[in-house]
C-alpha positions in Angstrom: 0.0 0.0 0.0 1.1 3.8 -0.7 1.9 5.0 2.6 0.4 8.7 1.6 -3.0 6.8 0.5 -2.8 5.5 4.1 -2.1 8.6 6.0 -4.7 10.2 3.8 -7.5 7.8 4.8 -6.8 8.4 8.7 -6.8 12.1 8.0 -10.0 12.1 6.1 -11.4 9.5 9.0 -10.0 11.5 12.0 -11.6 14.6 11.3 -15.1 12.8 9.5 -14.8 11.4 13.3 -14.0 14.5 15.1 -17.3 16.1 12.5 -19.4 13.9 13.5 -19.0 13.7 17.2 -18.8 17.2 17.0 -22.2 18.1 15.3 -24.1 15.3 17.3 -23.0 16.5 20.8 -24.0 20.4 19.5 -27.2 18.7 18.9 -27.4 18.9 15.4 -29.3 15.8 13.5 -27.2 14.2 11.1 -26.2 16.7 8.2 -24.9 16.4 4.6 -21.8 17.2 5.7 -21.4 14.2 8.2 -23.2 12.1 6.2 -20.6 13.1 3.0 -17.6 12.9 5.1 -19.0 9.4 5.7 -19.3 8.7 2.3 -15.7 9.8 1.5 -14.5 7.5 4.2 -16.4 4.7 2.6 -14.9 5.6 -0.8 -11.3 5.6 0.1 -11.8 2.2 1.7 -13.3 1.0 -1.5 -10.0 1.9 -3.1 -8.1 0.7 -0.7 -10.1 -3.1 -0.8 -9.6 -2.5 -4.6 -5.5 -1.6 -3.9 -5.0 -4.6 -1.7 -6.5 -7.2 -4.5 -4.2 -5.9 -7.1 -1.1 -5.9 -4.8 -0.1 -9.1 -4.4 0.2 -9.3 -8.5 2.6 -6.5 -9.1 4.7 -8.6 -6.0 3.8 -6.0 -2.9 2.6 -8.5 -0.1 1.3 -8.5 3.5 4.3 -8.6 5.5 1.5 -9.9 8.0 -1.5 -12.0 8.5 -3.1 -11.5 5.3 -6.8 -13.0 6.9 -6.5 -10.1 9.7 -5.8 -7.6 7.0 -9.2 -8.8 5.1 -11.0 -8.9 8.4 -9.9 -5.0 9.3 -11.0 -4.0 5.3 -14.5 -6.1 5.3 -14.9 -4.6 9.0 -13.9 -1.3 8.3 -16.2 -1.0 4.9 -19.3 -2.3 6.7 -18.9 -0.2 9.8 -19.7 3.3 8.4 -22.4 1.9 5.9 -24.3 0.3 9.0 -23.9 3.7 10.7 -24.9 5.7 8.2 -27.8 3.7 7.4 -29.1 3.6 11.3 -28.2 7.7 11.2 -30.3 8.1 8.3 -33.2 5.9 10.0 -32.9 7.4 13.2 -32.2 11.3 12.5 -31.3 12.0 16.4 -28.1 13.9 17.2 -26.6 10.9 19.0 -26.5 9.0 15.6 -24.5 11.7 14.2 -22.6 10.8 17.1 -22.5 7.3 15.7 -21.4 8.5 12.8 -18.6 9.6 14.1 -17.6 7.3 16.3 -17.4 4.9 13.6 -15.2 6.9 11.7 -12.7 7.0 14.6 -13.1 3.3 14.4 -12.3 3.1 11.2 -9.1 5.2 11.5 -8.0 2.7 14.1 -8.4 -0.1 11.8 -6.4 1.6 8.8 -3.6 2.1 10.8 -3.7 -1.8 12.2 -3.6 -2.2 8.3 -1.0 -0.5 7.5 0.9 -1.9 10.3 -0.2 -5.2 8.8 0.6 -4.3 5.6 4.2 -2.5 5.4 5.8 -3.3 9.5 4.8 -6.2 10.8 6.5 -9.3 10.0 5.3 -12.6 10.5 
């Protein structure tokens, strides 16, 4: 994986996670703008599911557990979708907290990728 792609994706996930928290403890419902910062999150994981098939045939593999990588990348794809989807069903300002929250989750699981990915040898 491109290390800037990575550092990218926990940028854009910190502060869709700070947004989100932010707005739902102000008490604002959830809003295009967390729900999009959501959706940008959900696209760079996309890429990033779509980076780590093509790897492994230009020769760039896990230096770890490739079946905890997938787990992370399934995990991390589903986890804002569900959120969203619950946020857009329950329209209270704690699921724009959810929102959030599951950003920040996701950030955590990028970086266990990347460690996965580029540091840790098995």
């Amino acid at each position: 994986m491109i290390e800037w792609f990575t550092w990218l994706q926990l940028g854009v996930a910190a502060v869709a996670g700070l947004l989100g928290i932010g707005l739902g403890l102000a008490g604002r419902k959830p809003s295009d703008l967390s729900l999009g910062a959501t959706a940008l999150v959900e696209l760079l994981l996309i890429a990033q599911l779509v980076v780590a098939i093509v790897a492994p045939f230009t020769g760039n593999n896990a230096s770890g557990s490739v079946l905890e990588f997938y787990t992370y990348l399934i995990s991390a794809i589903l986890v804002p979708v569900a959120a969203v989807v619950w946020a857009l069903i329950e329209r209270s300002r704690w699921s724009t907290v959810i929102v959030g929250a599951s950003c920040l989750a996701v950030a955590v699981m990028v970086y266990r990728m990347w460690q996965i990915w580029t540091v840790q040898g098995l």
